[in-house]
LOMARLUM-701383 format. One record per atom (N, C-alpha, C): x, y, z. Coordinates in steps of 0.001 Angstrom, whole numbers, plus 500000, padded with zeros to 6 digits. Example, Ala and Ser with C-alpha at 12.3 -4.5 7.8 and 13.67 -1.06 7.14 Angstrom:
REM residues 2
513190494310507800;512300495500507800;513200496700507800;512850497750507080;513670498940507140;512900500030507870;
***
This chain:
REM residues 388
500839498808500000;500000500000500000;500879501249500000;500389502377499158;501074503500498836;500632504465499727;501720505146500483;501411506561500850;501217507864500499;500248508079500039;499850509841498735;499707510513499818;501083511261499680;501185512856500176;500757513867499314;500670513409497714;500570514411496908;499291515675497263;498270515551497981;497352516393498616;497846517526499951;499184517091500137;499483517763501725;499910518826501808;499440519636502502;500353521100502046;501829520893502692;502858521841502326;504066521924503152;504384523432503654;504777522978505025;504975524716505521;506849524517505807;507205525180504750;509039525367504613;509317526039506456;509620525318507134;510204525818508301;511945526824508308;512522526879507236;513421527314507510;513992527833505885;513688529014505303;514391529861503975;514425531204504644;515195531611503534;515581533070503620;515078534076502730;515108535717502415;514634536636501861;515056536470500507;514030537063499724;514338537523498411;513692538581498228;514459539087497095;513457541022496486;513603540157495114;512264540487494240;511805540833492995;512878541495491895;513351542533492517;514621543075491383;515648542504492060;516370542207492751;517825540704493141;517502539940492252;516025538963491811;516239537636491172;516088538432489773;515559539537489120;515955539899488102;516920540570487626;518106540704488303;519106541326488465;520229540722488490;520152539018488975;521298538234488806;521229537827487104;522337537235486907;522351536645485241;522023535335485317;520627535599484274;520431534266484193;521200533174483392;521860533448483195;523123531710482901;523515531193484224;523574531724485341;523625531273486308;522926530932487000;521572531125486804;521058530673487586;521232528890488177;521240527969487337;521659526639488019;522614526306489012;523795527861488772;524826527010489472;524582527755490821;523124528850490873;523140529349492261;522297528562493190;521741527278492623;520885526809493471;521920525285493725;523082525029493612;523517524137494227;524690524757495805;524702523999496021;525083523735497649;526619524852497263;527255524266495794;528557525510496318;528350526458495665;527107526258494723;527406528027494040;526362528884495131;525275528638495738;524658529226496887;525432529598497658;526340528934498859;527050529016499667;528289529970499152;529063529862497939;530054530983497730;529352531832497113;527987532304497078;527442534050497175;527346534444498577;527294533193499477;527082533669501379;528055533781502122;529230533029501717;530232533244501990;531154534494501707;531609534827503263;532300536663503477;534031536272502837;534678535215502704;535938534925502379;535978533438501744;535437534255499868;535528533563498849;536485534171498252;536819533828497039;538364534120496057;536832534664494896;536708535500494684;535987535466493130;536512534839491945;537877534688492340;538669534198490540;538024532946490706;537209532202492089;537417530535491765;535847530528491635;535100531620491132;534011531455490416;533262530685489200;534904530831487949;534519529168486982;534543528410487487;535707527872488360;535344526771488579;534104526080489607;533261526840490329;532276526533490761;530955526509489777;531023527377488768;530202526798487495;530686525883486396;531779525639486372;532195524066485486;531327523005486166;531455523328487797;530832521702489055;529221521781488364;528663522693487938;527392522648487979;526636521681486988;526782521205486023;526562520270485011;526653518886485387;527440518943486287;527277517538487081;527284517436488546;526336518240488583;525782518173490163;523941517833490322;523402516506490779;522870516377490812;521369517305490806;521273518217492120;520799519118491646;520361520188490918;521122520225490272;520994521436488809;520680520059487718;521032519234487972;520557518335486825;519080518240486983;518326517663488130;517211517581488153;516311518618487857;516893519689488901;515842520831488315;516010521434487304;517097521329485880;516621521703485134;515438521068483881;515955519710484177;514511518825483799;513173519205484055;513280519460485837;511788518920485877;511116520779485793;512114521765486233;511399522684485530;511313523075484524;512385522436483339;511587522687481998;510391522123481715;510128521430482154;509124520306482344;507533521050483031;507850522067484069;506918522527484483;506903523946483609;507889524594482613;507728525467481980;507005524998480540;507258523601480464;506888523013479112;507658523533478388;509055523386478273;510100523870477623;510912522582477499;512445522662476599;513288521911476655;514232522131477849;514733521068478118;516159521321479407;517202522345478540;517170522096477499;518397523037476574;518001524562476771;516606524835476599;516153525765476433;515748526545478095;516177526163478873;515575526473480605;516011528171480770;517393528393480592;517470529420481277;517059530597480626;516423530294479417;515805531804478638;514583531759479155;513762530300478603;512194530291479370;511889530575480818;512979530481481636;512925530515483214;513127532307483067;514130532840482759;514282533757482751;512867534782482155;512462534128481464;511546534929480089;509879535269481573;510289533981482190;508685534142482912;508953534768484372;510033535201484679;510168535381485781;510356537478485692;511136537333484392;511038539017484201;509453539115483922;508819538276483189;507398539116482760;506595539293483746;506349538698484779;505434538673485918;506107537855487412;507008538906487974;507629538019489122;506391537226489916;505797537850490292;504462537771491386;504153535923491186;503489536494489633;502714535586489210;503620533948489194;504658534346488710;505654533060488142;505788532936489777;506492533519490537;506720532847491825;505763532121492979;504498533150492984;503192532317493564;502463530862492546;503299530955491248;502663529379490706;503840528832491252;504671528649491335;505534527766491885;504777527529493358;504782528315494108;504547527596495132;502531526877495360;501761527219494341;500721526417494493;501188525068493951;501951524914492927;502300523699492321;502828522618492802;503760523557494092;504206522472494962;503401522417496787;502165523289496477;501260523170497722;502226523801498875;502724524716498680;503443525587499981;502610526238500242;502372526529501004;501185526918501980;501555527982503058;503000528124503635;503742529414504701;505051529278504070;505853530167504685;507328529972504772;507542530676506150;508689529952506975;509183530841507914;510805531089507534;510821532442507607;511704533461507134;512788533690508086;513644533495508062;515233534111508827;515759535362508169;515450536479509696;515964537736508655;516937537961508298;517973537139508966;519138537486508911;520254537472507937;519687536717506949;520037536622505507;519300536822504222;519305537739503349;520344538188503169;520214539724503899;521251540523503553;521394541858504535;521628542854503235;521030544080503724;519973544423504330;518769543656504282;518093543599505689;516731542489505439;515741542564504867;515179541749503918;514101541963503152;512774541992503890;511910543365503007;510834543535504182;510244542172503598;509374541650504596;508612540268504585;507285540378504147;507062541561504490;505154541874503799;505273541961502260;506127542834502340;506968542654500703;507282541542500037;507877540622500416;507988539061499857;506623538445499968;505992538669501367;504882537926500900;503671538239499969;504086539248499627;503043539552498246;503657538845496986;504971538588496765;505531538284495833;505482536192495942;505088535858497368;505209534739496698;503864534313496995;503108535122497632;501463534626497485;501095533637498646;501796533395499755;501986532964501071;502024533432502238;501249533352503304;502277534171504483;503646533277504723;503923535129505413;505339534563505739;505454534729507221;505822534222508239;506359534019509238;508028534285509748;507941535794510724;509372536227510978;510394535197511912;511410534594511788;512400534240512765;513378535180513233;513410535942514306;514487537024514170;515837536259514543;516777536971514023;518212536150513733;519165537408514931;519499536688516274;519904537512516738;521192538322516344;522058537835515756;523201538061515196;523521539748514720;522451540166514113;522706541361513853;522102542483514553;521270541839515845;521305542639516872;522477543033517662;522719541760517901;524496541952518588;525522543153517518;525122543133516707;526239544089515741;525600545652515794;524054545518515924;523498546818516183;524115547357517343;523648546466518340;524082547018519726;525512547170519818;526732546523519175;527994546814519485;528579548195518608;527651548809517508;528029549585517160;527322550968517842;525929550707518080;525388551611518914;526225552591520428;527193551071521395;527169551298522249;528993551417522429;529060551497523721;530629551979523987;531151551000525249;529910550388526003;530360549507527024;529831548086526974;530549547263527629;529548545699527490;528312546104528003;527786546627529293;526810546575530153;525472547496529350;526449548294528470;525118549118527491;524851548187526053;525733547554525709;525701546282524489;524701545528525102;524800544602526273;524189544060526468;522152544721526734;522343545939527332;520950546303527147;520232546947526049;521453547047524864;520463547197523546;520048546030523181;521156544923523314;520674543920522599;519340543160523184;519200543540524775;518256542965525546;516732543383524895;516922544757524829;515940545989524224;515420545351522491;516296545035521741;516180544919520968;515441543336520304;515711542264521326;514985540857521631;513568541126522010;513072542098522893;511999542295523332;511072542673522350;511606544011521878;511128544385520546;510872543183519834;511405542973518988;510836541228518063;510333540438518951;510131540386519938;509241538778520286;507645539361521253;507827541250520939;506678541428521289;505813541696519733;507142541437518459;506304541773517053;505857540472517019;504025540432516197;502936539295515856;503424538161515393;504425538951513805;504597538238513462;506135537262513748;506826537739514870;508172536810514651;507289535641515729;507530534470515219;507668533146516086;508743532566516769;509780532888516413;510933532214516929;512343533135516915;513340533374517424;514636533724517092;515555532922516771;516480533054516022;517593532381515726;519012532496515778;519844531816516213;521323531975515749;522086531037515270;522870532140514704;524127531434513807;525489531174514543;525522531079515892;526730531140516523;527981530118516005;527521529135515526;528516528140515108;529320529093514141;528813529889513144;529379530786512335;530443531656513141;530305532299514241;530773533024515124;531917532424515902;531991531870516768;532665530669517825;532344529959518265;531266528802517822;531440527419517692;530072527315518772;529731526019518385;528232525381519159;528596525000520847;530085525300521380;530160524907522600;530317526046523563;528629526507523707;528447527780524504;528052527243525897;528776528382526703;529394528348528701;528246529028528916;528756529208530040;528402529844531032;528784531169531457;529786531683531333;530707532750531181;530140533604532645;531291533913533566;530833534922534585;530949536356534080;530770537339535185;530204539016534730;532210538904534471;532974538730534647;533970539133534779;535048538393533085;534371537014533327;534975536614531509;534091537373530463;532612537964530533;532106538540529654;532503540027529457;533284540745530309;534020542042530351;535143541647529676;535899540913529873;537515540611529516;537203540364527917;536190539407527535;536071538991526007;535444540187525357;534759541225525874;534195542298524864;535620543106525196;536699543315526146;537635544343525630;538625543455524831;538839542283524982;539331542022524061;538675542148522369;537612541600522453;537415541673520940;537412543321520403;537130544581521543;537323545705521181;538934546202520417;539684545514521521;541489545980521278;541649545119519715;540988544124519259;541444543481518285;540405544072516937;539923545241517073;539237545984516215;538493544907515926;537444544358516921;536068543556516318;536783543108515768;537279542097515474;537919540850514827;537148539790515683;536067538912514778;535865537565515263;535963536420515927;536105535673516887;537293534493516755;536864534326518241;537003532915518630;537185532174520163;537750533278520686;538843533365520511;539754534476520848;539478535645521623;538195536091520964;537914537678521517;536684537197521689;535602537042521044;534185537772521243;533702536445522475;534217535015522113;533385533908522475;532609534033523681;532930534338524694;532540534299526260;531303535662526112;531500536443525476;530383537245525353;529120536757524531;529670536372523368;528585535766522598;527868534630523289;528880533337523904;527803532973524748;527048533322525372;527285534499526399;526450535062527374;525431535626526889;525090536360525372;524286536825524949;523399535612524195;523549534507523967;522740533566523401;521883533325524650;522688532868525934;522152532344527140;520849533523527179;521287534970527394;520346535899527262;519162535794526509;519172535310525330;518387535071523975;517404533616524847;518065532868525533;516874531676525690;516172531672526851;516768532697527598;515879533684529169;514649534080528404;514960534868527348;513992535678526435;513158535166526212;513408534012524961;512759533157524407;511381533028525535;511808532562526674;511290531482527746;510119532281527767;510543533474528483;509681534685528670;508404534280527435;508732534682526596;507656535043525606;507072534056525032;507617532908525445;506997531497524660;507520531192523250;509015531626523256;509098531498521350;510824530385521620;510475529066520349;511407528678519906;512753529271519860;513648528275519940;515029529087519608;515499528474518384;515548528970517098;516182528101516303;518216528129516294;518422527208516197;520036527082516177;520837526582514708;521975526916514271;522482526607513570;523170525654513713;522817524237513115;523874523307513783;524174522241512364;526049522208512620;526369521328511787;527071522674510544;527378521757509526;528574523045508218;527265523387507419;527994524879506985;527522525631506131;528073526035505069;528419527528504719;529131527775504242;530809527774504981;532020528560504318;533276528384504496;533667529389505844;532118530331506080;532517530802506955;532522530401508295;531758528922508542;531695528467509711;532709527986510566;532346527937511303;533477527268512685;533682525815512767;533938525392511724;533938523410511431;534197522988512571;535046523634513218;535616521991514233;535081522343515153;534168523213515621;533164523362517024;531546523346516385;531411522933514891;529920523169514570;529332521813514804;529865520747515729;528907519451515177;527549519583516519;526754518808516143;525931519139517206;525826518612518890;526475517659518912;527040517122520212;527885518610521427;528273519373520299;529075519994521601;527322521181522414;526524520712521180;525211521726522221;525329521273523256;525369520097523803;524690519427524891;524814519951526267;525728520585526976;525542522103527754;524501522605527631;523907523404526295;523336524216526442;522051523725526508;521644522742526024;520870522057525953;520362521442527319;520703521243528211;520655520712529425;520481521869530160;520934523137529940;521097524337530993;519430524685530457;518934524885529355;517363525054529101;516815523945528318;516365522720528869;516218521740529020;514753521627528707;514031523157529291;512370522922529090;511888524215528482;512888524989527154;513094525439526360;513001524667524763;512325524912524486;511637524261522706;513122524512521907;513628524096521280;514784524466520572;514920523485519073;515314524162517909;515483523289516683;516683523854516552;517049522345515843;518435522083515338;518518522313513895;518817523245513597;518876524060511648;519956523270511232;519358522161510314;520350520962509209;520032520262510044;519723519759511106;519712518735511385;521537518064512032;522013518964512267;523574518926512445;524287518457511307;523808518824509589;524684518024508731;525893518472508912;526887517886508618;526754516384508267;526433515075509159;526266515807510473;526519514664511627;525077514285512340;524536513537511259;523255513569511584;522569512371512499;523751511504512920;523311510637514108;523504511315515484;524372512574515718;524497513075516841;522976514024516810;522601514766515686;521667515049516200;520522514370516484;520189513599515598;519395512444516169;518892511848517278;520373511675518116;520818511077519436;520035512427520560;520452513397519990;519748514432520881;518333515236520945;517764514805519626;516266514800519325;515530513999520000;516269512318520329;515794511294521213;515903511741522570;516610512364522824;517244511993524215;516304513364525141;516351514860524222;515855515751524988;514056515893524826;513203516578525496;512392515925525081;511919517440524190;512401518273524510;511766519795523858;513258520088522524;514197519157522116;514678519493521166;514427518708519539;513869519698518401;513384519174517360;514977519301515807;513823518642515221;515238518473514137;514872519069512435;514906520101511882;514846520470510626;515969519794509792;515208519109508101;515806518274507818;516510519115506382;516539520569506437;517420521159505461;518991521132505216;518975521255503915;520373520695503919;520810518772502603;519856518411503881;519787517108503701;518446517219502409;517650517754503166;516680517891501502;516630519430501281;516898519832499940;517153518849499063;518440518286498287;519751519117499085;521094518560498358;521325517052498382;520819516365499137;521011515191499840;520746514227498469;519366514901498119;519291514015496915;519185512313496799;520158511355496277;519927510540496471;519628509822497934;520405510649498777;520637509688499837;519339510595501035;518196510953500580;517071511851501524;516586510735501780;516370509363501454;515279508167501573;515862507546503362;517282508082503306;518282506899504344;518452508286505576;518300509578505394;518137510323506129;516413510256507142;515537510284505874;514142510167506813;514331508798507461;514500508007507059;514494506822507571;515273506623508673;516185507216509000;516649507561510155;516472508291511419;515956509096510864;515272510331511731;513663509803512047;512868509260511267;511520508623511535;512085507419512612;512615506908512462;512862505141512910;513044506082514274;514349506833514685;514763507178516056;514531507979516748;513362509092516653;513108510699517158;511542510347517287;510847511043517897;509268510748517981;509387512396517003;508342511357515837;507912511992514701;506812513333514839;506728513560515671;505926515105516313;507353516188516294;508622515798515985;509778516735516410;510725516751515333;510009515890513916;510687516505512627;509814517674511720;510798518679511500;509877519759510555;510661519616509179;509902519699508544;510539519832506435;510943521547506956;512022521907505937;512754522447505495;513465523103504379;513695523978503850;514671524239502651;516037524701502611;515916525251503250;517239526074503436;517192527177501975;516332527508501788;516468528250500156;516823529929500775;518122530105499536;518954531314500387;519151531548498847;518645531358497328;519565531726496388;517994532308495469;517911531217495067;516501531274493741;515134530629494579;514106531502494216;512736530556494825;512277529175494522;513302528680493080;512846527456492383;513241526893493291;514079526592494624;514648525797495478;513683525419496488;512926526663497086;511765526337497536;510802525344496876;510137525571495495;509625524440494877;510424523015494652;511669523191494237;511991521859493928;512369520859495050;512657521327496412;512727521146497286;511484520015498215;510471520740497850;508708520673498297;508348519592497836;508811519407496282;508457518555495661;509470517264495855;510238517001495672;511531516056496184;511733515508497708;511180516384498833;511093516160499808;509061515404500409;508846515615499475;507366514459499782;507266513385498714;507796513774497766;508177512304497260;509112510986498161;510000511984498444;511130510855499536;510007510725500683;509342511374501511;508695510949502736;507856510037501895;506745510020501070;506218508806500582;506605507474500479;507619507594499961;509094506309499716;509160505692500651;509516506376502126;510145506614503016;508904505177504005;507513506240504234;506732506076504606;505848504656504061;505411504657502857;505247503020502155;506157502307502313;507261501946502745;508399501219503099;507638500627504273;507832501739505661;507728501106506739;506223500618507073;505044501325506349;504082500243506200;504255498904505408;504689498517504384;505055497625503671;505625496886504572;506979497070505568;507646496136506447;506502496017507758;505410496310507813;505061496201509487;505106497019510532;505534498149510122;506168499043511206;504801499986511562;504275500420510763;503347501136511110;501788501136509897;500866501388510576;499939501051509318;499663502665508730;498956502575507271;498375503235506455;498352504510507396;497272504561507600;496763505867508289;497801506402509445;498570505669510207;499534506293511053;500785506779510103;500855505884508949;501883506949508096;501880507878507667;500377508085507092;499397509192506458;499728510021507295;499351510074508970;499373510721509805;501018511853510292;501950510852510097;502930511320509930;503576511852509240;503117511382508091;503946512512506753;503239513832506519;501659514146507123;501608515240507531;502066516178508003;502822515749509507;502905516310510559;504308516764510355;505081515950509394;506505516691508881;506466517860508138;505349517225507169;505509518291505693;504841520019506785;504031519679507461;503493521188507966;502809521249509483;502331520216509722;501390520309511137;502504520705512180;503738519892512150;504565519874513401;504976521338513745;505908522136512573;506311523545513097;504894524558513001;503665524169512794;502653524943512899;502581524621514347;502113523627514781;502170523064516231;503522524153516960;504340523891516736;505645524313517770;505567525383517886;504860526231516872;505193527745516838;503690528559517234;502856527664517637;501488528375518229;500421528378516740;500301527812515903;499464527944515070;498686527335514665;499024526000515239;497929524543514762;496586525745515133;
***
């Protein structure tokens, strides 16, 4: 017996901004190579080489993803694959609105929740959501509060109360549901405790080192201001989303896996918290900690849709070991909106797969699969975030 998701809506728990003149403004010959994992990531990335720009569009022709979607959206343009990037281009200058809100009825998207924090300056969201014909749902990204407040202010003790000021603000706005950070980007997923006296020493240091980044200087503060961020959270009833696992080149690799949360994780324990990627690449540690805590959930971006072949052995992993109320679908779409669609579509095909399997073996019947591949594609982060 088959599991038809094809009726389900999906609510993207985790993309980023776009403007109308950005996607008509990039060149479309590129567009393919901006929706794979390295040509996306080296436009996000702050310390790329531009000269090694061919060679990140030579990779694109044989990268799974740009292969598929240029098929299946010529396919939804009723065009040739040869012919994609004029017809893609041709419908997207004539009517952004229109071309971008059919994409997402086609693939039944139904919300998006938005991270402001990329790209910068932040795209207004009432603004996007006219353009893709969805609401949109704010995540505020604390990160560039911390940069407001450190440029605003002259002392830690006044940093710290803009940034305090400035959390309140967003989680008393309607529309943000959740905040987020990128700290792994910053100094690494293994955030302390830090006393009043290491959080003074790390803001004059990172001051004497002219704001320069790094364990080095900022870390002990930045922890202290995340810790701040999940006091907040608590307060107001809102998720914390986290960045966990590699990104782009700017991350902190050897402190991003998700195991080193487990501190923080234990210090707000009865704090709602998602794990952004799912810790790729290290997706049995997060796993392990989706099981283990009972308020930490797992977004499966990343993994769908770069993952590609191997999304069937990811759900199947994450279904088999996590109680399935604590996986949310995902995109991670940070480049072109087609990522959002192709994404939507590729990622309920694999839960179908996924899902007729383990009815087929015994594991669960019809309707409890039914039940579950719901609750991924959209019920669960509607649930988490106050909206069921």
């Amino acid at each position: 017996m088959r599991v038809d998701l094809s009726q389900t809506p999906i609510v993207d728990a985790h993309a980023h901004g776009f403007r109308a003149e950005t996607l008509l403004a990039a060149s479309p010959a590129g567009f393919l190579d901006r929706i794979t994992v390295m040509g996306m990531c080296f436009g996000s990335a702050s310390a790329v080489d531009p000269a090694l720009a061919g060679a990140v569009s030579a990779m694109t022709d044989s990268t799974l993803m740009a292969m598929l979607t240029r098929r299946r959206l010529a396919a939804y343009l009723r065009t040739s694959p040869a012919d994609l990037l004029p017809a893609r281009h041709a419908a997207l200058a004539s009517n952004p609105q229109a071309y971008i809100s059919g994409l997402m009825r086609d693939a039944n998207l139904t919300a998006l929740f938005i991270d402001d924090g990329f790209p910068l300056p932040k795209v207004d969201q009432l603004e996007m959501q006219e353009l893709v014909g969805v609401p949109i749902h704010r995540v505020a990204r604390i990160e560039p509060m911390i940069e407001a407040a450190r440029r605003q202010t002259q002392h830690v003790a006044d940093l710290e109360a803009a940034f305090r000021a400035d959390l309140e603000s967003a989680a008393q706005d309607p529309r943000c549901l959740a905040f987020k950070s990128i700290i792994a980007y910053r100094t690494g997923l293994d955030v302390g405790l830090p006393d009043r006296q290491e959080i003074a020493e790390s803001y004059h240091r990172w001051q004497a080192a002219g704001w320069r980044e790094g364990r080095d200087t900022s870390k002990p503060l930045r922890d202290h201001l995340l810790n701040v961020t999940f006091e907040i959270a608590k307060k107001y009833e809102r998720p914390v989303h986290i960045h966990s696992g590699a990104g782009d080149t700017d991350v902190v690799l050897s402190h991003a896996r998700p195991s080193h949360l487990g501190p923080l994780l234990t210090r707000f324990a009865a704090q709602p918290t998602v794990l952004i990627h799912s810790g790729f690449p290290w997706l049995g540690e997060a796993t392990y900690l989706a099981a283990l805590y009972p308020l930490v959930y797992l977004e499966l971006s990343l993994y769908l849709p770069w993952g590609m072949l191997d999304m069937d052995r990811v759900l199947t992993q994450v279904i088999g070991a996590v109680p399935t109320g604590k996986i949310l679908y995902g995109s991670d779409e940070a480049s072109e909106p087609e990522i959002l669609w192709i994404s939507a579509k590729t990622a309920r095909q694999s839960l179908e797969r996924v899902l007729s399997s383990a009815v087929e073996r015994d594991f669960v019947t019809l309707p409890e699969a039914e039940t579950i591949g719901r609750a991924i594609l959209s019920q669960n982060v509607l649930q988490l975030h106050g909206l069921a």
